[in-house]
Biotite code that builds the C-alpha atoms (Angstrom):
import biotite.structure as struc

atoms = struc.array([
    struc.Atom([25.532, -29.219, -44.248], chain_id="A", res_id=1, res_name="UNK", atom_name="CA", element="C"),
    struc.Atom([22.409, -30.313, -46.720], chain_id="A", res_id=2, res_name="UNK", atom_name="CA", element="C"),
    struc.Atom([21.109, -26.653, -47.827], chain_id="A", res_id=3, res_name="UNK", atom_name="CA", element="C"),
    struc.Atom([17.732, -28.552, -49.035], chain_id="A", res_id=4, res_name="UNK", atom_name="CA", element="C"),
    struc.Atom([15.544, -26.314, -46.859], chain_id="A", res_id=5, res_name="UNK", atom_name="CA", element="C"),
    struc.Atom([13.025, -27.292, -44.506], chain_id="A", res_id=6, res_name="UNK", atom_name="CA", element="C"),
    struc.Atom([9.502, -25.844, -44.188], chain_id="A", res_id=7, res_name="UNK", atom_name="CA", element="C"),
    struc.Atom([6.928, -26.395, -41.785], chain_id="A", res_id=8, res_name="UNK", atom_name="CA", element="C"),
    struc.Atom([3.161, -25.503, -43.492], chain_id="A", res_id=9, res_name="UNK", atom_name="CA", element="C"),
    struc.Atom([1.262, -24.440, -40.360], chain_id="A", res_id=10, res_name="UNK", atom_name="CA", element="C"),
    struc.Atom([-2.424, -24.467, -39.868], chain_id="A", res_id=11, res_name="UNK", atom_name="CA", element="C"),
    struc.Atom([-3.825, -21.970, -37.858], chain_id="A", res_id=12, res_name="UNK", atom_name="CA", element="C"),
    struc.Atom([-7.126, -22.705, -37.880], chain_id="A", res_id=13, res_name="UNK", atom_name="CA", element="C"),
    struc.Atom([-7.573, -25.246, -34.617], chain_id="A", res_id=14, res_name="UNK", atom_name="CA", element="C"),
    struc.Atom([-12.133, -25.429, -35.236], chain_id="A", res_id=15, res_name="UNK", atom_name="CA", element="C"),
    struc.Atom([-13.478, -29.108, -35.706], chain_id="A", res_id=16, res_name="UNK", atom_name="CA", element="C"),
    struc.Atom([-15.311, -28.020, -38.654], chain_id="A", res_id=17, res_name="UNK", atom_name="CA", element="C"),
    struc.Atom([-13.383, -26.332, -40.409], chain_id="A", res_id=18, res_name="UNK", atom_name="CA", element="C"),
    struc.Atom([-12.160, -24.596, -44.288], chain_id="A", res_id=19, res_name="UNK", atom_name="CA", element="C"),
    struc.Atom([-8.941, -25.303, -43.817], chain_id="A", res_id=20, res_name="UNK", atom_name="CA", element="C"),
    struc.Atom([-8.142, -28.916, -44.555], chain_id="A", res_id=21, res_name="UNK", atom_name="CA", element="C"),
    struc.Atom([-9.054, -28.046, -48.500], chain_id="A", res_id=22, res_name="UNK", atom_name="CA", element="C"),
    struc.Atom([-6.139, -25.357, -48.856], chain_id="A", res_id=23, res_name="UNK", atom_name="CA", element="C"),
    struc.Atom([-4.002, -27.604, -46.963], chain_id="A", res_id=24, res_name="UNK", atom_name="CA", element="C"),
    struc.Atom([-4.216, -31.148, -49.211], chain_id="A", res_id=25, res_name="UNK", atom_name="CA", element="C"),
    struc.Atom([-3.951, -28.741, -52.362], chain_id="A", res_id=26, res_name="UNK", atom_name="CA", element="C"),
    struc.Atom([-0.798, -27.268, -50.826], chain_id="A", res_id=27, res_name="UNK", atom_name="CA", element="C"),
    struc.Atom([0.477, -30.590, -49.647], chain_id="A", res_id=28, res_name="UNK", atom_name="CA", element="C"),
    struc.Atom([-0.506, -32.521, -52.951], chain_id="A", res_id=29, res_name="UNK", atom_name="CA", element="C"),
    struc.Atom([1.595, -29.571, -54.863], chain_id="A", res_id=30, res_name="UNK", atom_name="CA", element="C"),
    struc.Atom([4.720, -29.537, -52.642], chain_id="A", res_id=31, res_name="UNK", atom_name="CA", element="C"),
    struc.Atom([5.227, -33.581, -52.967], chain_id="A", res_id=32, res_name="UNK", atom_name="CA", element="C"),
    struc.Atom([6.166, -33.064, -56.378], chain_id="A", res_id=33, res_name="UNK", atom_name="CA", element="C"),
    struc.Atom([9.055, -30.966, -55.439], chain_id="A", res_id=34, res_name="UNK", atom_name="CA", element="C"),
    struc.Atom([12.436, -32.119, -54.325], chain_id="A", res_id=35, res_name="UNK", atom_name="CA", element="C"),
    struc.Atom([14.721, -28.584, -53.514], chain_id="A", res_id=36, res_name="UNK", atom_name="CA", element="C"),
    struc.Atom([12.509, -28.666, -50.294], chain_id="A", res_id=37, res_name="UNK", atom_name="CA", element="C"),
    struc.Atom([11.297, -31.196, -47.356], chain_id="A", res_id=38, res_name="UNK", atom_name="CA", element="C"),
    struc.Atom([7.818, -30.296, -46.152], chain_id="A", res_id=39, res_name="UNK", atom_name="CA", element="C"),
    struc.Atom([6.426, -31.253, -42.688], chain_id="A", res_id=40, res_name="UNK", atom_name="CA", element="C"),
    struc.Atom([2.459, -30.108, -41.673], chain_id="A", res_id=41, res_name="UNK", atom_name="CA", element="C"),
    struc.Atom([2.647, -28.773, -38.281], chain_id="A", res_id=42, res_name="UNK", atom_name="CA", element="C"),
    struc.Atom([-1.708, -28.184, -36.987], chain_id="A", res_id=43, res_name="UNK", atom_name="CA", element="C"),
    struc.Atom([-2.084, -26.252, -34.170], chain_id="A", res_id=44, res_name="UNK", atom_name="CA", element="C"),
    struc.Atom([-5.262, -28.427, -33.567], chain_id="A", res_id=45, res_name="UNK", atom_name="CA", element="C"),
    struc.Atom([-2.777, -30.824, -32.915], chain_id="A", res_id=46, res_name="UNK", atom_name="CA", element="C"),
    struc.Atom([-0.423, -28.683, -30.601], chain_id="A", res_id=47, res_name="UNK", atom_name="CA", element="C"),
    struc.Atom([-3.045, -26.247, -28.815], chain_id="A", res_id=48, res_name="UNK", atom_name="CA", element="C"),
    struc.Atom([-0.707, -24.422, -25.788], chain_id="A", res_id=49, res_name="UNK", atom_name="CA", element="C"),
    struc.Atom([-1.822, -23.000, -22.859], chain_id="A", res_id=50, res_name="UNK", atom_name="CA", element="C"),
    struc.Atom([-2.172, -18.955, -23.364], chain_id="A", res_id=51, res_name="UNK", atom_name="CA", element="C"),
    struc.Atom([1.120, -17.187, -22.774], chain_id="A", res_id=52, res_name="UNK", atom_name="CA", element="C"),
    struc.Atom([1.531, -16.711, -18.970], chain_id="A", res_id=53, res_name="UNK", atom_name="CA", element="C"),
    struc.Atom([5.286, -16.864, -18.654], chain_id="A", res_id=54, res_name="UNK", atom_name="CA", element="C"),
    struc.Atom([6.977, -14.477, -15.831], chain_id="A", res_id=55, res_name="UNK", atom_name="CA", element="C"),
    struc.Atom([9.530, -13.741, -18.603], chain_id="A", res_id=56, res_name="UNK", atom_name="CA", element="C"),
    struc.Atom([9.963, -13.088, -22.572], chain_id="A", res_id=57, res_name="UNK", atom_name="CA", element="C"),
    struc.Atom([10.600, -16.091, -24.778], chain_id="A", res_id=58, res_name="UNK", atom_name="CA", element="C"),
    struc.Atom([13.284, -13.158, -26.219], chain_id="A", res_id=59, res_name="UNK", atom_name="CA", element="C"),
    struc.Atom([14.970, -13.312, -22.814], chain_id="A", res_id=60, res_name="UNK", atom_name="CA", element="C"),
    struc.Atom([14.742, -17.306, -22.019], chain_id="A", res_id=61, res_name="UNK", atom_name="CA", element="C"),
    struc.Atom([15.721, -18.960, -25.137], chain_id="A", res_id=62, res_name="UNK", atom_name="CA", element="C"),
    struc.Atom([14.503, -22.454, -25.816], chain_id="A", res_id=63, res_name="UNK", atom_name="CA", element="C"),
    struc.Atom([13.360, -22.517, -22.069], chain_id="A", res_id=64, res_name="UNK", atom_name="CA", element="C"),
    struc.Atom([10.311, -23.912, -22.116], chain_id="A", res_id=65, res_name="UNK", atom_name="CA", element="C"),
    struc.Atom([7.372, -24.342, -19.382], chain_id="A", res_id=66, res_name="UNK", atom_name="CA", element="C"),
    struc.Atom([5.637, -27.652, -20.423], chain_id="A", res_id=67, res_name="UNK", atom_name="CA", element="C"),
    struc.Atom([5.957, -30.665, -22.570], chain_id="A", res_id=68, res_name="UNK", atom_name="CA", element="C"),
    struc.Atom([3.661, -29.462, -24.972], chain_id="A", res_id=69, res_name="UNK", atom_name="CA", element="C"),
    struc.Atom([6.039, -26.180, -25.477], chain_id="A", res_id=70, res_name="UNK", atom_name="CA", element="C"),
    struc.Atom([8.779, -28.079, -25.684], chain_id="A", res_id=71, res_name="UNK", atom_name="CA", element="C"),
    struc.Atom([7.701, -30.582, -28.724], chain_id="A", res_id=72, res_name="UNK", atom_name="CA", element="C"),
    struc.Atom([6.122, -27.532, -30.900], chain_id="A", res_id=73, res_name="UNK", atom_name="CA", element="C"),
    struc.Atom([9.353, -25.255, -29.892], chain_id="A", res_id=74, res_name="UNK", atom_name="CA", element="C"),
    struc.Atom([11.191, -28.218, -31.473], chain_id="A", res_id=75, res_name="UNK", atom_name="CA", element="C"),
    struc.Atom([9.728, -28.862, -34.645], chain_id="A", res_id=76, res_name="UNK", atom_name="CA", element="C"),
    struc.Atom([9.086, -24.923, -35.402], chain_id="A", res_id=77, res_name="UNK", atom_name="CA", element="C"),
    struc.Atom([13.076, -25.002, -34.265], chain_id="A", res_id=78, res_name="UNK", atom_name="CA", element="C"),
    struc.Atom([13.952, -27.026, -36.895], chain_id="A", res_id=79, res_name="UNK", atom_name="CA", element="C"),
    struc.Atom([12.344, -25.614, -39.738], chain_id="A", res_id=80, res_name="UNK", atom_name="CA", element="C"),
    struc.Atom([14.258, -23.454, -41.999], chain_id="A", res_id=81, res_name="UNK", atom_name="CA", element="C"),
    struc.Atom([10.940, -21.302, -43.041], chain_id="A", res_id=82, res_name="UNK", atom_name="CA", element="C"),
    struc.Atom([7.381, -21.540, -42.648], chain_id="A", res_id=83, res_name="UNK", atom_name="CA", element="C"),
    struc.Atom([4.171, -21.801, -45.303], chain_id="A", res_id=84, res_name="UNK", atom_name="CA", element="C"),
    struc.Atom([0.930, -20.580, -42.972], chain_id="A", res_id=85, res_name="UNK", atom_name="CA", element="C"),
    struc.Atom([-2.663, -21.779, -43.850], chain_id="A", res_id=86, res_name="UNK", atom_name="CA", element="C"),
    struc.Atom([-4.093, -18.526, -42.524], chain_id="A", res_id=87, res_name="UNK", atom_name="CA", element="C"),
    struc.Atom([-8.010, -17.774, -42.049], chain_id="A", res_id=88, res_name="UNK", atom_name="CA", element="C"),
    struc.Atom([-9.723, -14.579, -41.561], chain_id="A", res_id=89, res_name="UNK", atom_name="CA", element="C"),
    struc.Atom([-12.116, -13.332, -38.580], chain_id="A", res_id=90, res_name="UNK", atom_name="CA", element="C"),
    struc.Atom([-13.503, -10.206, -38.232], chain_id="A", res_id=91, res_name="UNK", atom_name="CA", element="C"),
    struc.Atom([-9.997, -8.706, -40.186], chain_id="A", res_id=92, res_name="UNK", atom_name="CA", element="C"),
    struc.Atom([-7.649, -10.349, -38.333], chain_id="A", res_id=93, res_name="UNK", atom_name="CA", element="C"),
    struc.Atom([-5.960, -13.982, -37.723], chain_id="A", res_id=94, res_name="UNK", atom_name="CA", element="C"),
    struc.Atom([-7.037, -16.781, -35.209], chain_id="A", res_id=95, res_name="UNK", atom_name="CA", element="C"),
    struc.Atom([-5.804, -16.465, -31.270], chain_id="A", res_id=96, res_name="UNK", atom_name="CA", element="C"),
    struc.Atom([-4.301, -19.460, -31.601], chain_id="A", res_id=97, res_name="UNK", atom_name="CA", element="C"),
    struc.Atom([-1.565, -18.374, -34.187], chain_id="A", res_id=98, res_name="UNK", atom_name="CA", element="C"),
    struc.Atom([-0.968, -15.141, -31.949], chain_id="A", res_id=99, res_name="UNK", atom_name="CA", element="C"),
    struc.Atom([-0.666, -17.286, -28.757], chain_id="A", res_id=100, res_name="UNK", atom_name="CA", element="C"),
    struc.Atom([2.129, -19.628, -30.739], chain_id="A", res_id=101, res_name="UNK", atom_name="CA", element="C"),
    struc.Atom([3.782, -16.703, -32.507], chain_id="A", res_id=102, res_name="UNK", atom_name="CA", element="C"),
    struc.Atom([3.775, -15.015, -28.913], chain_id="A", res_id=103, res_name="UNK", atom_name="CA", element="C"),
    struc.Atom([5.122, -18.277, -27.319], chain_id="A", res_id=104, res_name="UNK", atom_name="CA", element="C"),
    struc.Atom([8.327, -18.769, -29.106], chain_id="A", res_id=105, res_name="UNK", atom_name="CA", element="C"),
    struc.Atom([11.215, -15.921, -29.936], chain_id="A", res_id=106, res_name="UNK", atom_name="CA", element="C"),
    struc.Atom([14.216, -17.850, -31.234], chain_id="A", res_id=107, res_name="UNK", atom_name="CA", element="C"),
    struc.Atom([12.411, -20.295, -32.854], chain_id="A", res_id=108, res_name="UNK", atom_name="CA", element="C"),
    struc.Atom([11.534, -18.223, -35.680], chain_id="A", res_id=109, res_name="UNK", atom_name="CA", element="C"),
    struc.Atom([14.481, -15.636, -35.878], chain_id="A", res_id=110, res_name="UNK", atom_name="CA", element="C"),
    struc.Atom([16.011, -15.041, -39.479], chain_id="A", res_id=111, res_name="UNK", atom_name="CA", element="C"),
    struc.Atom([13.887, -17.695, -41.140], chain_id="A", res_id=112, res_name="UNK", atom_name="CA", element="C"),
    struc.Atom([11.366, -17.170, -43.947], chain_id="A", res_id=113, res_name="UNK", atom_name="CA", element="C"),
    struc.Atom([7.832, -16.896, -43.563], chain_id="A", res_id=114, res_name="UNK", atom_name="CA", element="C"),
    struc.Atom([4.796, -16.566, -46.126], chain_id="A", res_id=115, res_name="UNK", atom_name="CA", element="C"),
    struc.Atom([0.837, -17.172, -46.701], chain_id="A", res_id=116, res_name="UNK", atom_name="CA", element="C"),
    struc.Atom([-2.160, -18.774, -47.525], chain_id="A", res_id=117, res_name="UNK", atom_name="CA", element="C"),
    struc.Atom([-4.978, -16.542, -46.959], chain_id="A", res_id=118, res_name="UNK", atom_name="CA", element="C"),
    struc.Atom([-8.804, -17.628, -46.696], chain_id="A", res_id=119, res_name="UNK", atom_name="CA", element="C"),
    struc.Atom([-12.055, -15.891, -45.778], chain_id="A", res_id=120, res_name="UNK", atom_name="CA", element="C"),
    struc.Atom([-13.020, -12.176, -46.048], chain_id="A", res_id=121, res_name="UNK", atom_name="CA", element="C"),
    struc.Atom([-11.160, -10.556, -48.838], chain_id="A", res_id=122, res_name="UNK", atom_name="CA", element="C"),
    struc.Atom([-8.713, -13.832, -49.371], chain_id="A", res_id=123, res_name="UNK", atom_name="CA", element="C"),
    struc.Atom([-7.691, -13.204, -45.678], chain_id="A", res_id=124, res_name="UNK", atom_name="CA", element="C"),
    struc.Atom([-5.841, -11.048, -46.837], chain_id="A", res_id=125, res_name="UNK", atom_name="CA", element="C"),
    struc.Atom([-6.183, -8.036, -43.921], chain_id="A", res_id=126, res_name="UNK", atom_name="CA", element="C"),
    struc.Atom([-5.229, -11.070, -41.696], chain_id="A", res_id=127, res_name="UNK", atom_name="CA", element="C"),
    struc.Atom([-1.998, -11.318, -43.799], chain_id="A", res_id=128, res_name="UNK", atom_name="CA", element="C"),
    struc.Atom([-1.120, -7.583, -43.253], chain_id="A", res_id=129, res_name="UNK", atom_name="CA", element="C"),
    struc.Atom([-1.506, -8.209, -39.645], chain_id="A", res_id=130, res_name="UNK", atom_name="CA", element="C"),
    struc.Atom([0.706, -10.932, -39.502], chain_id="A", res_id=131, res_name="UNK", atom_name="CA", element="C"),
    struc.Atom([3.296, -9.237, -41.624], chain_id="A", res_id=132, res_name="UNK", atom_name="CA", element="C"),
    struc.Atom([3.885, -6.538, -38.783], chain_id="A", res_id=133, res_name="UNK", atom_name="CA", element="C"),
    struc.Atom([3.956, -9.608, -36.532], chain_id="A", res_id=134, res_name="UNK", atom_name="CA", element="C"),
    struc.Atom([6.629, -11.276, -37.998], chain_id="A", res_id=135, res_name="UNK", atom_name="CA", element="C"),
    struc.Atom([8.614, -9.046, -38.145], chain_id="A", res_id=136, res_name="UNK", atom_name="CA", element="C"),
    struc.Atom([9.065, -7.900, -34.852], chain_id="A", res_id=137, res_name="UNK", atom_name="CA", element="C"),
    struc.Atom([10.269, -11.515, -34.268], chain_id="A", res_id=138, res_name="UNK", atom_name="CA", element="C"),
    struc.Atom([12.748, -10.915, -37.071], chain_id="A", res_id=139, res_name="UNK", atom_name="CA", element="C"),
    struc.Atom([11.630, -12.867, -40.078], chain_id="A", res_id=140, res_name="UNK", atom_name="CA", element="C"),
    struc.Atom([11.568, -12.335, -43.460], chain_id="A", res_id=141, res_name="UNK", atom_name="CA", element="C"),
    struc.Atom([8.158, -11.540, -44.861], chain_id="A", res_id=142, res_name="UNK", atom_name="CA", element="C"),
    struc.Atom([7.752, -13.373, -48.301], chain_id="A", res_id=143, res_name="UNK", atom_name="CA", element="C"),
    struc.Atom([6.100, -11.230, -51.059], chain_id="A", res_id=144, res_name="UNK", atom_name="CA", element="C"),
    struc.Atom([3.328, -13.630, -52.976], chain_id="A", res_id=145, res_name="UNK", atom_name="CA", element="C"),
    struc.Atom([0.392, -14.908, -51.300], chain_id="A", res_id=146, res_name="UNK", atom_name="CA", element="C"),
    struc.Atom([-2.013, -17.066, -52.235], chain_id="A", res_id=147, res_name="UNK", atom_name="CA", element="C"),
    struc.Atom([-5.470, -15.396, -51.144], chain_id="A", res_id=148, res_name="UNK", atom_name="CA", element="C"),
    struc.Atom([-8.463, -17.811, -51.574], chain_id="A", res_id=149, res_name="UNK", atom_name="CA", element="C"),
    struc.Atom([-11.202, -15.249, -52.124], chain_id="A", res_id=150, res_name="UNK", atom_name="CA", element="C"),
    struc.Atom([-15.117, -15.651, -51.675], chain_id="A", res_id=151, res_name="UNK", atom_name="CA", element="C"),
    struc.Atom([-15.663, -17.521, -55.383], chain_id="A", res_id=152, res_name="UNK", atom_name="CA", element="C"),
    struc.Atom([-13.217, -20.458, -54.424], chain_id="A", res_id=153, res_name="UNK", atom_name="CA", element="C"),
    struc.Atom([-14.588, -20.770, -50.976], chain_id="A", res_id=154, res_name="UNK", atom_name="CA", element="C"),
    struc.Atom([-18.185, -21.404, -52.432], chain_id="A", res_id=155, res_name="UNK", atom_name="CA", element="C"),
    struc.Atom([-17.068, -22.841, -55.064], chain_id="A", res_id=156, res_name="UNK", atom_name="CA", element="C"),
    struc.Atom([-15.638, -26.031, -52.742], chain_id="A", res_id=157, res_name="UNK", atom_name="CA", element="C"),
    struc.Atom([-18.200, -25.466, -50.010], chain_id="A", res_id=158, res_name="UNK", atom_name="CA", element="C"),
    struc.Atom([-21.013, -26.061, -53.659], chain_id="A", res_id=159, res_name="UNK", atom_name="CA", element="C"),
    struc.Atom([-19.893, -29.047, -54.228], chain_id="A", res_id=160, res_name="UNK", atom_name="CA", element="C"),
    struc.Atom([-16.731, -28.745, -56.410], chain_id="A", res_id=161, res_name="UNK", atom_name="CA", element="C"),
    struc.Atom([-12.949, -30.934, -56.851], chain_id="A", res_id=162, res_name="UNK", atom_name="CA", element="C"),
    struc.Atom([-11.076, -29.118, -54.516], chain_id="A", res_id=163, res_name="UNK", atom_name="CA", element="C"),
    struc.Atom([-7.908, -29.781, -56.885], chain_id="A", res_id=164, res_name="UNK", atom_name="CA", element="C"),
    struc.Atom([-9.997, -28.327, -59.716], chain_id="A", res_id=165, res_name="UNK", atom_name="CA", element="C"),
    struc.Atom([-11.364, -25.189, -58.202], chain_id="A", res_id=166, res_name="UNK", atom_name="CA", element="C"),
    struc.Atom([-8.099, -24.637, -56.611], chain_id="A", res_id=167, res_name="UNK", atom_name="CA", element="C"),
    struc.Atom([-6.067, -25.187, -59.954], chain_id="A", res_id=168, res_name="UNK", atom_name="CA", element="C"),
    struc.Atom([-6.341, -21.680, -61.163], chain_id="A", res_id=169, res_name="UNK", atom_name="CA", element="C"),
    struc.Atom([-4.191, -20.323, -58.116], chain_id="A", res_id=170, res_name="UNK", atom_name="CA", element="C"),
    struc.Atom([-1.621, -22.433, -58.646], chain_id="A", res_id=171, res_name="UNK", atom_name="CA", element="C"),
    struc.Atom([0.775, -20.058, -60.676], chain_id="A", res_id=172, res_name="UNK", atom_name="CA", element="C"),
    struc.Atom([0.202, -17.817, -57.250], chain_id="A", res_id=173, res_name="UNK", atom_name="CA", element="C"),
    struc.Atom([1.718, -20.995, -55.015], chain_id="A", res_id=174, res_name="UNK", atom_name="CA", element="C"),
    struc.Atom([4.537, -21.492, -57.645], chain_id="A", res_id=175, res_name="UNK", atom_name="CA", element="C"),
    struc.Atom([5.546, -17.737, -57.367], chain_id="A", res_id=176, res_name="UNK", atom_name="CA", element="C"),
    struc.Atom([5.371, -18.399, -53.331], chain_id="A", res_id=177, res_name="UNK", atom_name="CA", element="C"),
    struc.Atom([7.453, -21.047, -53.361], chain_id="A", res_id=178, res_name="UNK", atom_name="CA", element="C"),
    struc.Atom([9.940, -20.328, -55.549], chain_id="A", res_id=179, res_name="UNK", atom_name="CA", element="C"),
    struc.Atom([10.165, -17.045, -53.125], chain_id="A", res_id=180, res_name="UNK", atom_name="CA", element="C"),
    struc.Atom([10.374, -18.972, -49.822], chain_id="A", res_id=181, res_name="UNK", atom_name="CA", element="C"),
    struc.Atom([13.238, -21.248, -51.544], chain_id="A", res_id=182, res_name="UNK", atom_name="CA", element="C"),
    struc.Atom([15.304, -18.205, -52.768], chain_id="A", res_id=183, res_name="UNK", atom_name="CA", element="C"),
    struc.Atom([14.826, -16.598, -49.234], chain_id="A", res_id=184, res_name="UNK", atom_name="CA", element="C"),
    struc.Atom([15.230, -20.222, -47.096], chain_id="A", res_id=185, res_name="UNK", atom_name="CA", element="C"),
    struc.Atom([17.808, -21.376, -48.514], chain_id="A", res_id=186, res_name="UNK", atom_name="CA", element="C"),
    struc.Atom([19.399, -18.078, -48.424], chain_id="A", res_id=187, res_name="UNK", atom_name="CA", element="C"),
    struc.Atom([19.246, -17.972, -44.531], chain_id="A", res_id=188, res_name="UNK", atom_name="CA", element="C"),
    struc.Atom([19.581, -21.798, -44.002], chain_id="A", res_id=189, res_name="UNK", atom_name="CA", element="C"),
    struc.Atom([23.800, -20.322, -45.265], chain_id="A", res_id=190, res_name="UNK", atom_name="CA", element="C"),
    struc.Atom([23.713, -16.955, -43.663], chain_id="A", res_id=191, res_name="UNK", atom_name="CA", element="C"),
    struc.Atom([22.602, -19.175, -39.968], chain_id="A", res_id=192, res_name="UNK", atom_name="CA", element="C"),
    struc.Atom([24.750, -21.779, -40.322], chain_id="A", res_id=193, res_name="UNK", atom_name="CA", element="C"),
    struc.Atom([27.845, -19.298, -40.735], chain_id="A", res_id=194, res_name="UNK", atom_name="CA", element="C"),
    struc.Atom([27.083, -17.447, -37.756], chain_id="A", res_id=195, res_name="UNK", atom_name="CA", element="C"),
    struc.Atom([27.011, -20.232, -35.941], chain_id="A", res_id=196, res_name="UNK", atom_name="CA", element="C"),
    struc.Atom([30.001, -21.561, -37.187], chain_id="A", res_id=197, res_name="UNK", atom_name="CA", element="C"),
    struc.Atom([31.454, -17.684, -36.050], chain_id="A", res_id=198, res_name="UNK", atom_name="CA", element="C"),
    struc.Atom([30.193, -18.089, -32.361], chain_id="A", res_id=199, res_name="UNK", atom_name="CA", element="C"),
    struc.Atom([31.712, -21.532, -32.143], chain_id="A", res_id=200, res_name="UNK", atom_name="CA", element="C"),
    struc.Atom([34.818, -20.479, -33.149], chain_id="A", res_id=201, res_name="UNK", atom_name="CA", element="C"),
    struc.Atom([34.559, -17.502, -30.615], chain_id="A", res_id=202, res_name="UNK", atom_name="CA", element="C"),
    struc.Atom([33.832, -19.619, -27.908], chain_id="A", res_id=203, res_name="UNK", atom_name="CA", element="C"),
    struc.Atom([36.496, -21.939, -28.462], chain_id="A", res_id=204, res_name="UNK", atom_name="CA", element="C"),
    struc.Atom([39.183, -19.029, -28.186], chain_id="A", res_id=205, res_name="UNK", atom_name="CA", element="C"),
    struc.Atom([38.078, -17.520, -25.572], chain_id="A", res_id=206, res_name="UNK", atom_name="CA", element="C"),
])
C-alpha cells in the first residue's frame, strides 16, 4: 500500500462570479511543487446535488447512493485520504452548498483529515469554527492552522494586484497547514488500512 496521501482541495463556493478561484490557483500553484502528496480539485460548482431528502441517514446506508450525481462525488470524496477546503464567509457562517455535501455523505469522510482556507468577513474565519463542530460529528480530524484571507488581501486582488504576490505573505500559514494535514493523513491513511485489514481477516474466519 503507497502511504503518499491523497487530498481533495474542495471549493465551496458554487457563485459564477466569484473570490474563490484566486485562493484556489495560489493553493494549487503551491501544492504542485510537492511530491509526499497527490492533489485533486474537487468544485462543488461542478458537482451541485440535489438538497438532502433521503428517507434514511447516509450513517445508516453506507455508500448507498440516490443518483448518479451522488454516486461520482461520493466516489472521489471516497477516495481521498484528507481534504483542503476553500471556504467563504456569509453572514458568519459557510455556503449551503458545503452543508448540503457534508450532510450528504457519512462514510465518506470518517477518520480522514480535514483543514481550511478561510475568505471574507474576519478571514472566514467564524465560518471555520462552524465547520469545525461539523466535522467532527462526522468523525474527522480537525487540522489546527488555517489560512484566513482577511479584508487587506481581498482588496488587495479585487485593486488590481498579482494574486501570487499579494498572496505570498500567507504562505508560511499554508506550509504550517500542510505539513499538518500530511502528519495527520498519512497517519490515518495506516491506522484505515489496518482496520481493514482486521475486518477482512474477521470475515474470513467466521
Amino acid at each position: 500500500m503507497s502511504t503518499t496521501p491523497h487530498i481533495v482541495i474542495l471549493v465551496a463556493s458554487t457563485r459564477a462570479a466569484r473570490f474563490a478561484d484566486y485562493p484556489l490557483n495560489w493553493v494549487v500553484a503551491k501544492t504542485a511543487k510537492r511530491t509526499d502528496f497527490t492533489f485533486e480539485v474537487v468544485d462543488l460548482r461542478d458537482h451541485q446535488l440535489p438538497f438532502y431528502d433521503r428517507a434514511g441517514s447516509p450513517a445508516m446506508t453506507p455508500r448507498e447512493y440516490a443518483t448518479e450525481a451522488e454516486r461520482v462525488l461520493g466516489e472521489k470524496l471516497d477516495a481521498a485520504d484528507g481534504f483542503l477546503v476553500i471556504a467563504n464567509e456569509y453572514n458568519h457562517g459557510y455556503t449551503a452548498a458545503l452543508k448540503n455535501t457534508l450532510d450528504s455523505y457519512f462514510a465518506e469522510w470518517n477518520r480522514k483529515p480535514i483543514s481550511f482556507l478561510g475568505y471574507g468577513n474576519a478571514g472566514g474565519a467564524r465560518a471555520i469554527e462552524q465547520l469545525r463542530q461539523v466535522v467532527d460529528e462526522l468523525d474527522m480530524a480537525s487540522v489546527r492552522p488555517t489560512v484566513n484571507l482577511l479584508g487587506n488581501y481581498v482588496m488587495g486582488i479585487r485593486g488590481g494586484g498579482d494574486p501570487d504576490e499579494v498572496l505570498e505573505p500567507l504562505a508560511p500559514r499554508l506550509d504550517a497547514l500542510l505539513e499538518d494535514l500530511h502528519w495527520w493523513a498519512t497517519a490515518l491513511k495506516i491506522a484505515r488500512a489496518a482496520d481493514k485489514e482486521e475486518t477482512d481477516a474477521s470475515d474470513e474466519q467466521a
